[in-house]
Every structure is written in structure tokens, then in C-alpha cells.
PyMOL commands that place a pseudoatom at each C-alpha (Angstrom):
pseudoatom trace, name=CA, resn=UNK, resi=1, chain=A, elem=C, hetatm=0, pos=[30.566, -55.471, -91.953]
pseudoatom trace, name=CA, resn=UNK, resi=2, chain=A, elem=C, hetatm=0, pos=[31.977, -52.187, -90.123]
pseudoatom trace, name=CA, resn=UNK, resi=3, chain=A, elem=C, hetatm=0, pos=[31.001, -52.086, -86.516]
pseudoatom trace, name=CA, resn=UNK, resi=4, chain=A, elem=C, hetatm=0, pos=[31.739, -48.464, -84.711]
pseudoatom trace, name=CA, resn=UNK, resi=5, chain=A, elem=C, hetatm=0, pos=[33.341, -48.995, -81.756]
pseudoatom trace, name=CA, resn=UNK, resi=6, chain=A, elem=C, hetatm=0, pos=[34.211, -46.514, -78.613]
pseudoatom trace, name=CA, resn=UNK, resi=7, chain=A, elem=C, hetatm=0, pos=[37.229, -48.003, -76.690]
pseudoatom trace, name=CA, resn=UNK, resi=8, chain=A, elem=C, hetatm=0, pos=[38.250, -46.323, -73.784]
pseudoatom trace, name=CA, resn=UNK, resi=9, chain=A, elem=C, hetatm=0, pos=[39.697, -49.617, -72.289]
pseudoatom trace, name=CA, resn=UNK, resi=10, chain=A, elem=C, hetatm=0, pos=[43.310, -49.546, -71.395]
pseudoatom trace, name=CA, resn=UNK, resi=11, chain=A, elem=C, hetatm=0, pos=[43.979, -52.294, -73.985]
pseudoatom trace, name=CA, resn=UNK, resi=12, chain=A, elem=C, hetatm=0, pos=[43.189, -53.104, -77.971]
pseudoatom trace, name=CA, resn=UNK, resi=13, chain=A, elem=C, hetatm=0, pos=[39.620, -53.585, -79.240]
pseudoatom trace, name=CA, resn=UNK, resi=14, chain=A, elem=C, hetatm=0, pos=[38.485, -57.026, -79.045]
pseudoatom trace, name=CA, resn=UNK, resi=15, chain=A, elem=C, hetatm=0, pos=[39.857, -59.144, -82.465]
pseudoatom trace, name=CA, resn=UNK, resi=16, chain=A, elem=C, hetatm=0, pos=[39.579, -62.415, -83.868]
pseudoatom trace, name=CA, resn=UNK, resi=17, chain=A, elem=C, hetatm=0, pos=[42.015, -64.665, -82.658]
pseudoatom trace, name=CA, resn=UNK, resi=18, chain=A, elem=C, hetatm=0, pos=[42.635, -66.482, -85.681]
pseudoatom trace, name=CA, resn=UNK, resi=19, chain=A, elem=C, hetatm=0, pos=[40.735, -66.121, -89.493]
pseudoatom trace, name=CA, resn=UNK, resi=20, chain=A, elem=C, hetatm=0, pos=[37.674, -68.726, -88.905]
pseudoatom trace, name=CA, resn=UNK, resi=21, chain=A, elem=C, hetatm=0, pos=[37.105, -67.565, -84.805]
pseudoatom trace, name=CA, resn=UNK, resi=22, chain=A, elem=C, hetatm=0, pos=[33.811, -66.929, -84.644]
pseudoatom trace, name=CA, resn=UNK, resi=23, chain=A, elem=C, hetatm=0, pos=[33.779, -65.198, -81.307]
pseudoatom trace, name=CA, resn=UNK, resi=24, chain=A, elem=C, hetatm=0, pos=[36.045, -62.499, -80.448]
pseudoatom trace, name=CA, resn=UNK, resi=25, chain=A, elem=C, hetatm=0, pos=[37.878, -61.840, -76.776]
pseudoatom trace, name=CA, resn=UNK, resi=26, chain=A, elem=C, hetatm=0, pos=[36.833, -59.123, -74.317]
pseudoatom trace, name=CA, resn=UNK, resi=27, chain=A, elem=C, hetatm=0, pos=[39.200, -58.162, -71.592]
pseudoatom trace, name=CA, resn=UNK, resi=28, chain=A, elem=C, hetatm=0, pos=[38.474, -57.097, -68.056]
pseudoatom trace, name=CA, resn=UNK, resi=29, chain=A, elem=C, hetatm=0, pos=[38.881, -53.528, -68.118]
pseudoatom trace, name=CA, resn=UNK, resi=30, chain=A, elem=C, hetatm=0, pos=[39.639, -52.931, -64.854]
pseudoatom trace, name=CA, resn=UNK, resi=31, chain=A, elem=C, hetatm=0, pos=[42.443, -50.985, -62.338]
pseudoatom trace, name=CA, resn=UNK, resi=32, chain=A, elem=C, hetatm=0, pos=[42.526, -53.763, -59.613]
pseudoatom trace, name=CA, resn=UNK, resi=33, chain=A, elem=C, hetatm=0, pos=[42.433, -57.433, -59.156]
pseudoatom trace, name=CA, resn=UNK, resi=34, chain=A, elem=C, hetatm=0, pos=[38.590, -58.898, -58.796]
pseudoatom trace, name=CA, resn=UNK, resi=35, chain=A, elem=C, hetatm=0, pos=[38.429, -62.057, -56.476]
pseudoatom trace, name=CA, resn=UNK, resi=36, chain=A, elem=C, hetatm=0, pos=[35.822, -63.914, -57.395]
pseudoatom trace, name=CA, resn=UNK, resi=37, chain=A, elem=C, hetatm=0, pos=[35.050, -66.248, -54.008]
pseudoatom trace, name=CA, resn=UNK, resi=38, chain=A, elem=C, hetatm=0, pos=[33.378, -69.837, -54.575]
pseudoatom trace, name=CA, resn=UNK, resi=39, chain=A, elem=C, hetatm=0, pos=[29.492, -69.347, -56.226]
pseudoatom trace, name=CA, resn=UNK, resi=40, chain=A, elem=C, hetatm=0, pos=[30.689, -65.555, -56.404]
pseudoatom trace, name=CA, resn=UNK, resi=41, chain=A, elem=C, hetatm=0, pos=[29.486, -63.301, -58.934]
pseudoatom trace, name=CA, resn=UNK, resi=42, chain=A, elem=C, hetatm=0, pos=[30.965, -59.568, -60.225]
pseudoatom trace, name=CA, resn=UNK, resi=43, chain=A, elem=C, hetatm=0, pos=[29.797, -57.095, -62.897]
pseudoatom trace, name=CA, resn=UNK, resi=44, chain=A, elem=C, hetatm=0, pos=[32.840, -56.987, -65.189]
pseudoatom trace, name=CA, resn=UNK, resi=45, chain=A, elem=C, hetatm=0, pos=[33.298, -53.754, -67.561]
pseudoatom trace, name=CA, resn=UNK, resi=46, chain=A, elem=C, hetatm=0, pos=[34.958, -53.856, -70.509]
pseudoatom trace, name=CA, resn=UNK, resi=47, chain=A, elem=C, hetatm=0, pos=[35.640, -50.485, -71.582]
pseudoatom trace, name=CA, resn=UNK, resi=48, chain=A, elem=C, hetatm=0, pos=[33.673, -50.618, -75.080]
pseudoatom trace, name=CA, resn=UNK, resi=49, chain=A, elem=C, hetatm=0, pos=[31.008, -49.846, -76.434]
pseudoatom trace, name=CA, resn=UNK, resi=50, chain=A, elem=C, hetatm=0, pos=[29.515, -50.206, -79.864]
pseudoatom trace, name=CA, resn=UNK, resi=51, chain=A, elem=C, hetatm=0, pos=[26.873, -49.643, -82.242]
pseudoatom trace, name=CA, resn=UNK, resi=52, chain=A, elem=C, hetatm=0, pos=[25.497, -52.688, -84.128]
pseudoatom trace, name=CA, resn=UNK, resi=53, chain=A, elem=C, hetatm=0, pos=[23.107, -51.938, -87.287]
pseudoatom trace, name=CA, resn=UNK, resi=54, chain=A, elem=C, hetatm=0, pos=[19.458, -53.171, -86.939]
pseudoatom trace, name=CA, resn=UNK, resi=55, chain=A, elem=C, hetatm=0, pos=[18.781, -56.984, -87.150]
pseudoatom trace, name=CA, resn=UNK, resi=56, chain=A, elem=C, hetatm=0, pos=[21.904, -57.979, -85.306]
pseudoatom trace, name=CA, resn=UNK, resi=57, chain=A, elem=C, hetatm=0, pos=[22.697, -58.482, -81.663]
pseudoatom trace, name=CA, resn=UNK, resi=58, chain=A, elem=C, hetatm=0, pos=[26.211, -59.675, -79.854]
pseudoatom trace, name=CA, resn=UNK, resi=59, chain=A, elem=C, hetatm=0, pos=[25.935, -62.333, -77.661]
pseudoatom trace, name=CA, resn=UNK, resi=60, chain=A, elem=C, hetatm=0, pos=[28.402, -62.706, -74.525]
pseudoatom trace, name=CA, resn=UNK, resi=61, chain=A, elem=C, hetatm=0, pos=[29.310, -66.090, -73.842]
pseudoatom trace, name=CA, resn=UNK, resi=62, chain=A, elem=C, hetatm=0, pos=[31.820, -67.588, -71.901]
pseudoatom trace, name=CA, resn=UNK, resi=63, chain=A, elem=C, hetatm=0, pos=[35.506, -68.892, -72.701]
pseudoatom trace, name=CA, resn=UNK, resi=64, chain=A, elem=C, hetatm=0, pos=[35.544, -72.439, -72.971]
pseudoatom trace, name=CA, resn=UNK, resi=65, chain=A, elem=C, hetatm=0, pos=[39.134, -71.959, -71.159]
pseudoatom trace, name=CA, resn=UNK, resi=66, chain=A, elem=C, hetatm=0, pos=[38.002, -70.847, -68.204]
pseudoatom trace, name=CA, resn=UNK, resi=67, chain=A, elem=C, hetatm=0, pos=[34.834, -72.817, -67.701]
pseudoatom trace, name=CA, resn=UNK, resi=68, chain=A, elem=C, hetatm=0, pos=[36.882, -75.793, -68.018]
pseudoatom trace, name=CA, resn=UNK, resi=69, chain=A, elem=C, hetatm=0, pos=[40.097, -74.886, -65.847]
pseudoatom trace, name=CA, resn=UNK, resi=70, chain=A, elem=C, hetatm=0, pos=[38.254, -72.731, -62.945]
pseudoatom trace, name=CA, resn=UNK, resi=71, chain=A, elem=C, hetatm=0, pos=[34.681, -72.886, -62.960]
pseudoatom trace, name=CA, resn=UNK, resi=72, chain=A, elem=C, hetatm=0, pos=[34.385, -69.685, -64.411]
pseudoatom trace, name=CA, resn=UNK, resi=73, chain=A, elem=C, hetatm=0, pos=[31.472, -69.178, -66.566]
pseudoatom trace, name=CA, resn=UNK, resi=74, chain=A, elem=C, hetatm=0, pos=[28.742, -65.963, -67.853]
pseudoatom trace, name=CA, resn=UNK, resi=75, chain=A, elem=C, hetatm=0, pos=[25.726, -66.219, -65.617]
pseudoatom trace, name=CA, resn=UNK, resi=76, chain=A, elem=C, hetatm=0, pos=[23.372, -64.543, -68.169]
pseudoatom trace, name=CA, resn=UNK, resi=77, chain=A, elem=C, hetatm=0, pos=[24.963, -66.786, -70.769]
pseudoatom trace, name=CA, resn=UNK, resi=78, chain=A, elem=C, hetatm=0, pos=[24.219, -65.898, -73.536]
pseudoatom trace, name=CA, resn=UNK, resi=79, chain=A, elem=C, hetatm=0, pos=[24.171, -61.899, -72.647]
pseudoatom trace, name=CA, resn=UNK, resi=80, chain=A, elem=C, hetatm=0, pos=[22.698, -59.938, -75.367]
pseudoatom trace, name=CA, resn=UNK, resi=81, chain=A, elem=C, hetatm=0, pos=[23.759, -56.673, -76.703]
pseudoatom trace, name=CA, resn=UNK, resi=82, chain=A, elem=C, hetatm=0, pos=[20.989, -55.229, -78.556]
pseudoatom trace, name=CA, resn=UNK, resi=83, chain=A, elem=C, hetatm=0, pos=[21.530, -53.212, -81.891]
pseudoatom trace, name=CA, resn=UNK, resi=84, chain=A, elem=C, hetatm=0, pos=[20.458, -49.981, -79.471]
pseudoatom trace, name=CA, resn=UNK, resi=85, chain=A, elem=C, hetatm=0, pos=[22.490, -50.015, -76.678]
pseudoatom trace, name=CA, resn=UNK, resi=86, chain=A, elem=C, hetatm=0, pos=[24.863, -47.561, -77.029]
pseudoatom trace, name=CA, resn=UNK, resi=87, chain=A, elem=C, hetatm=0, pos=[26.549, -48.167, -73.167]
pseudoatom trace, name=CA, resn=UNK, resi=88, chain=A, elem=C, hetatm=0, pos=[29.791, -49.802, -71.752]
pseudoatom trace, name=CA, resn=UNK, resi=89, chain=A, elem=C, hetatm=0, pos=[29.476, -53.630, -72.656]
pseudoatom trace, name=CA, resn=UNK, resi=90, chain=A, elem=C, hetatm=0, pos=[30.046, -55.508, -69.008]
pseudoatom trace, name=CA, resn=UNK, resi=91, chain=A, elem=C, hetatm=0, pos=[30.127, -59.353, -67.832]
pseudoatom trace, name=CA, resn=UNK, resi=92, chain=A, elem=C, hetatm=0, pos=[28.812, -60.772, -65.493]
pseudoatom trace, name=CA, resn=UNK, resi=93, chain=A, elem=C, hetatm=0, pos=[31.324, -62.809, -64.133]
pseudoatom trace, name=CA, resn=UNK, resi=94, chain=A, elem=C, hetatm=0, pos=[29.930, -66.051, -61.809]
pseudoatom trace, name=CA, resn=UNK, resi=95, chain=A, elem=C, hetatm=0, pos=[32.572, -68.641, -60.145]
pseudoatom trace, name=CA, resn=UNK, resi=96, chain=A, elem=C, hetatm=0, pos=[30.671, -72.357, -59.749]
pseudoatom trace, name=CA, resn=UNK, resi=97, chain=A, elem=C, hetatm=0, pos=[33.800, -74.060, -58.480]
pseudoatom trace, name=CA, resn=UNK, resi=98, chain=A, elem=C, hetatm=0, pos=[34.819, -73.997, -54.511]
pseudoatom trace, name=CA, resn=UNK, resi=99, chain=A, elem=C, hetatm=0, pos=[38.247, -72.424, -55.016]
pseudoatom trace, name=CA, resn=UNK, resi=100, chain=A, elem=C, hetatm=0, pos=[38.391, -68.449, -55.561]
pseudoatom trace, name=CA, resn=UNK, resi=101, chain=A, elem=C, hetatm=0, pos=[39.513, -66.955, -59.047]
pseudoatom trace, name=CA, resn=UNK, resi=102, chain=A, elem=C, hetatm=0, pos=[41.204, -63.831, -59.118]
pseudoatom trace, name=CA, resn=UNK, resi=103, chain=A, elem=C, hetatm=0, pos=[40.015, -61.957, -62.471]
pseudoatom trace, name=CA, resn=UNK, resi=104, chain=A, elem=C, hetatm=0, pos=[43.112, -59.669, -63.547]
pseudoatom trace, name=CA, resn=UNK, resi=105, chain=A, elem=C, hetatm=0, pos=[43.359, -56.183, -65.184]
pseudoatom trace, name=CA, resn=UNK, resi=106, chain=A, elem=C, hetatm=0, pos=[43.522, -57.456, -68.879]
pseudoatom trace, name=CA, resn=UNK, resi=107, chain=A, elem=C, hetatm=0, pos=[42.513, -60.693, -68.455]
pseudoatom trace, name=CA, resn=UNK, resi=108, chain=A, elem=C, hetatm=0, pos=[40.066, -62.249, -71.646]
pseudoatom trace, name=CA, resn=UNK, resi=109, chain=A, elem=C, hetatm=0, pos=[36.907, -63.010, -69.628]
pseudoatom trace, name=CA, resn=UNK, resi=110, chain=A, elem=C, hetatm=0, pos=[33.991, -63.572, -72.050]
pseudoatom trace, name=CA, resn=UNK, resi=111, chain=A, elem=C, hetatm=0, pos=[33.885, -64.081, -75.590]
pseudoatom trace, name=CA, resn=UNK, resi=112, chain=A, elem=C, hetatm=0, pos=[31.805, -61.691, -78.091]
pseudoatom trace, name=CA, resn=UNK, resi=113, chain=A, elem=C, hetatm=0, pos=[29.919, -63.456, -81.229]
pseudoatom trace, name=CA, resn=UNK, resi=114, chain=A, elem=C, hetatm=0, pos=[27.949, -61.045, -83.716]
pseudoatom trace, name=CA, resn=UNK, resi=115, chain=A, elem=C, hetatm=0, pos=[24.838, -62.886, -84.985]
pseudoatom trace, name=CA, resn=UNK, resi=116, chain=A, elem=C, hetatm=0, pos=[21.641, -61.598, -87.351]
pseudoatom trace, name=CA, resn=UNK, resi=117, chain=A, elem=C, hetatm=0, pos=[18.371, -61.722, -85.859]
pseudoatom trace, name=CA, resn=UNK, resi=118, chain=A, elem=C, hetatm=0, pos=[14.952, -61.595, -87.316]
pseudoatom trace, name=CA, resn=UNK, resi=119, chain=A, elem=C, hetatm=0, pos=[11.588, -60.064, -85.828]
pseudoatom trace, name=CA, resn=UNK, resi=120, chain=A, elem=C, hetatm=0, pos=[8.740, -62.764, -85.399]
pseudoatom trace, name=CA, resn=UNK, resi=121, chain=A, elem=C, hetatm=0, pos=[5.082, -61.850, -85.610]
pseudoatom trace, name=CA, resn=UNK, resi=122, chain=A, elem=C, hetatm=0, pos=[3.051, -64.667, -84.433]
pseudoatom trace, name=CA, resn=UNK, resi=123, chain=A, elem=C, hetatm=0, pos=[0.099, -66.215, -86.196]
pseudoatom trace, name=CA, resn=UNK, resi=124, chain=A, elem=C, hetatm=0, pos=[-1.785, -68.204, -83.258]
pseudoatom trace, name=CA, resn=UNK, resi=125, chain=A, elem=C, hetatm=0, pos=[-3.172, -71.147, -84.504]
pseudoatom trace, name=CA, resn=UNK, resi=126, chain=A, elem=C, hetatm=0, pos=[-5.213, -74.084, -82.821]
pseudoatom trace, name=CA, resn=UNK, resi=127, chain=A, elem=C, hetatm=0, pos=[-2.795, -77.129, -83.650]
pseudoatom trace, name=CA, resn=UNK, resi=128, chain=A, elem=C, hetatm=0, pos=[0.941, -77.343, -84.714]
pseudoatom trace, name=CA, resn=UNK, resi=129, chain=A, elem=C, hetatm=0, pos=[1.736, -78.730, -88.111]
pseudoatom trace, name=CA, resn=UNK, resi=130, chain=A, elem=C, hetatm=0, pos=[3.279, -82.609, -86.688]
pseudoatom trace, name=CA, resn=UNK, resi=131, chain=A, elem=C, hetatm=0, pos=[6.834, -83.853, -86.857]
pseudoatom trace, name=CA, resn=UNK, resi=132, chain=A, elem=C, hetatm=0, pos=[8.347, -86.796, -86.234]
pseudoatom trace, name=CA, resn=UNK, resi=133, chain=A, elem=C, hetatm=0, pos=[9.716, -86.308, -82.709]
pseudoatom trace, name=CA, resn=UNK, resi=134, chain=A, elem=C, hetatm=0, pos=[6.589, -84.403, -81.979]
pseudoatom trace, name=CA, resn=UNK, resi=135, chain=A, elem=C, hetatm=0, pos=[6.125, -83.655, -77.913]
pseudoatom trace, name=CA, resn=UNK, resi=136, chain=A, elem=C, hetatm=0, pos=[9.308, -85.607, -77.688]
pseudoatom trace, name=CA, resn=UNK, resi=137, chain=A, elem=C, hetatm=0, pos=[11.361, -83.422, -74.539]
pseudoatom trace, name=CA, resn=UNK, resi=138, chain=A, elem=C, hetatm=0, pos=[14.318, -83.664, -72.838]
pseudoatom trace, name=CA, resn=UNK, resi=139, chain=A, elem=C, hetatm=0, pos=[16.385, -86.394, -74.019]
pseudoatom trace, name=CA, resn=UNK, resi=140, chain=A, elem=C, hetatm=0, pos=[13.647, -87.793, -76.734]
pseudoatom trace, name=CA, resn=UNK, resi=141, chain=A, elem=C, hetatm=0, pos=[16.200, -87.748, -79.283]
pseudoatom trace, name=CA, resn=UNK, resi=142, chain=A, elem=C, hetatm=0, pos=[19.033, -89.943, -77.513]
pseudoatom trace, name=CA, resn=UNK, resi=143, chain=A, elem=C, hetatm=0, pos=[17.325, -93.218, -77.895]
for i in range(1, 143): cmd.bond("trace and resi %d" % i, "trace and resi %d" % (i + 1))
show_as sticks, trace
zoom trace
């Protein structure tokens, strides 16, 4: 699927790291360091933009790097894209650990997965149709 893209980053358009990624990398686009202080949070552009066809959406999500290592993480996680935005893709950037992270010009801060999407239309009903785990809720399934 072709994707148009508007880059007017200082760096490459986002790629797949390697054949089977799913996700692709997007990098801060950004002239000066961003210090991100302990339960911080920053707007993050990226310097793209694109144009998805109708029925698919890109979802933002973090890298499993730095969640892990630093505590950094998407705070709207997963951000959506929708098929008709047409403005500068940006992150928002939130630090849960209680040592600041500096966020460098060029540094891979989220990770961009295109997915399909259908429409719903609902058909309200009196009962659900039953299932094993029926009301079952948080944790139901783990015993």
C-alpha cells in the first residue's frame, strides 16, 4: 500500500526496521534538547505528515526500549491518526519514572503501526447472545 507522505523533518521518513516490524520509528523532530522532568509530559513533533486512504488509521504507541530503560512511555497510548488528518503527526511524550530524560534532536520516540478499521452501526438489542466467560471482568480468565 502507498502512503503519501510530507517530510519536512530534518531526518529520513520513518521505515521498517527490519522485513516483519510491524511498527515503524518516528524521530523527535526537534532543534533543541527536551528535558522531560519526573511525571513530565511534552508535545513532541515529528515533522510528517501523511495521508492514509479511508478505513485505516495509524496508531502511536510507545517503544518498548524506552518504557523499559527510562520510564518513558505515550500518554494517549495508543494515539490515533485518522485517515483525514492531513497535519504534523506529534507525541505526546510522558516520563513515569523519578529521574529526568532528556529527549534529543533525532531521537526514535514513538513507534507508528498502520492498521484497517471498520465502521460499526449498532443494532440495540435487549440481551447479549451468552458465552462462556460471560460477565467474567478483570482477571476472570486467569483462574
Amino acid at each position: 500500500m502507498k502512503v503519501k507522505i510530507v517530510n519536512k523533518s530534518s531526518y529520513p521518513s520513518p521505515s521498517y526496521a527490519t522485513e516483519m516490524s510491524a511498527g515503524m520509528d518516528l524521530k523527535a523532530d526537534i532543534s533543541e534538547p527536551v528535558v522531560l522532568g519526573p511525571l513530565g509530559r511534552a508535545i513532541v513533533p515529528t515533522g510528517i505528515s501523511i495521508a492514509l486512504p479511508e478505513g485505516y488509521e495509524a496508531q502511536v504507541r510507545p517503544r518498548s526500549g524506552l518504557a523499559a530503560k527510562h520510564g518513558i512511555t505515550v500518554l494517549n497510548t495508543p494515539g490515533t491518526v485518522d485517515a483525514d488528518y492531513r497535519g504534523e503527526i506529534k507525541v505526546i511524550l510522558v516520563n513515569i519514572s523519578d529521574t529526568p530524560f532528556t529527549v534529543n534532536p533525532g531521537e526514535r520516540i514513538a513507534q507508528m503501526v498502520v492498521a484497517r478499521h471498520e465502521h460499526i452501526e449498532w443494532e440495540e438489542v435487549e440481551v447479549l447472545d451468552g458465552t462462556a466467560r460471560g460477565e467474567g471482568g478483570f482477571g476472570s480468565t486467569g483462574r
